[in-house]
C-alpha positions in Angstrom: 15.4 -23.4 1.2 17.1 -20.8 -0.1 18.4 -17.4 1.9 19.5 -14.2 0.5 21.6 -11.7 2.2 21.5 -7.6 2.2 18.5 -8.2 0.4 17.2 -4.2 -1.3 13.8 -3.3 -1.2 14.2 -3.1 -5.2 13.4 -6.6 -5.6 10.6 -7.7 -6.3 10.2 -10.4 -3.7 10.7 -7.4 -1.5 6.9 -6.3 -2.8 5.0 -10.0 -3.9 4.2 -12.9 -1.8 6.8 -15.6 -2.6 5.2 -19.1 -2.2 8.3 -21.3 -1.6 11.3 -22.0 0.5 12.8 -18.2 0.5 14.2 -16.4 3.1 15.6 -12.8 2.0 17.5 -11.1 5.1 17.3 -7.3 5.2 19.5 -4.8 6.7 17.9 -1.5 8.7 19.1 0.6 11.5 15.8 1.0 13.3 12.3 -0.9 14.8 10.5 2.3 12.9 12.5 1.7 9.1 11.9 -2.0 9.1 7.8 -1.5 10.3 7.5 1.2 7.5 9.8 -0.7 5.1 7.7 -4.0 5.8 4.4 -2.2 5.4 5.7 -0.3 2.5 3.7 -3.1 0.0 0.2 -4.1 -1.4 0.2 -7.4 0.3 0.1 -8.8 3.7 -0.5 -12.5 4.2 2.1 -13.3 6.8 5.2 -11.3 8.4 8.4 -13.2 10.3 10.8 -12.1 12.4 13.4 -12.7 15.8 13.7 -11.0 18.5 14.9 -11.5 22.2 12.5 -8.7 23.5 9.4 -9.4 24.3 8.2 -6.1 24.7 9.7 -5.6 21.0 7.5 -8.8 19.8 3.9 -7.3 20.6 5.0 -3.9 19.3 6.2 -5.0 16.2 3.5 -7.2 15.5 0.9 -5.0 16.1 2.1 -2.5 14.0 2.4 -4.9 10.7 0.0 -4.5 8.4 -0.9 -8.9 8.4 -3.1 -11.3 8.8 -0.7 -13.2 10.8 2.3 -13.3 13.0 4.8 -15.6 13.7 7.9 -14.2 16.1 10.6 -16.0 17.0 9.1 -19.7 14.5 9.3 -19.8 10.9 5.8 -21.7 10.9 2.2 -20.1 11.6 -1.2 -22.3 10.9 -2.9 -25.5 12.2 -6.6 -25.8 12.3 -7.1 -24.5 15.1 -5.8 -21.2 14.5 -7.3 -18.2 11.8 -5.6 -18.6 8.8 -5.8 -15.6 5.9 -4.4 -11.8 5.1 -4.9 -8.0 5.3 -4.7 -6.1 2.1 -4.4 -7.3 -1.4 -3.8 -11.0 0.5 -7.5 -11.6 1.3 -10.2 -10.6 3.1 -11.6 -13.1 6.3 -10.7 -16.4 7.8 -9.9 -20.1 6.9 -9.6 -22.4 9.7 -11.1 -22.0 13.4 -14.1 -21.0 14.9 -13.2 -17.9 12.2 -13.8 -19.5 8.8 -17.6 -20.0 8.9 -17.8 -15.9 9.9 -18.2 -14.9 6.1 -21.7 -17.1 5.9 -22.9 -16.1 8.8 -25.3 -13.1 9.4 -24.9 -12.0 12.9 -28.4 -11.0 14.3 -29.2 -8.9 17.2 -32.6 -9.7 19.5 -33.4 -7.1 22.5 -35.9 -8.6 24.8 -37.4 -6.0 27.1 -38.8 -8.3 30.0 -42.4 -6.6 30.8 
């Protein structure tokens, strides 16, 4: 793996999904910059981060624009779980009860009992 430090949102990694072992580190002085920094791109397959505070993991995750989360783990997926992206990283679900969703057609039958 390789890890870059004080990593600027110039780069392009900072705005294309990498596909290999890279880890860039970024500096911000705030939960709000690094949410609207993170967000600040086309794609969103998967975000990563630390933190100690709980309460800080489901806000922070909530407000990323991804398909998936992992907090406090640098791994996310097994086939149990929905696997896929928000944005220009894909549309639906691999994996899970999920990944037959996209051919299915969910039907609606109202029986009034007479």
């Amino acid at each position: 793996p390789t890890v870059l430090v004080d990593v600027l949102d110039a780069v392009p990694m900072t705005c294309e999904e990498t596909f290999g072992p890279l880890c860039p580190i970024y500096r911000f002085t705030s939960e709000d910059e690094v949410i609207r920094r993170a967000n600040a791109t086309s794609v969103g397959l998967a975000g990563y981060f630390f933190s100690r505070d709980v309460a800080r993991v489901f806000r922070v995750a909530e407000a990323l624009e991804v398909g998936m989360v992992a907090a406090n783990t640098g791994t996310i997926g097994s086939d149990a779980v929905p696997f896929g992206g928000v944005k220009e990283s894909g549309m639906g679900r691999e994996g899970s009860r999920y990944g037959m969703d996209d051919y299915l057609n969910i039907k609606l039958i109202n029986l009034s009992v007479l």
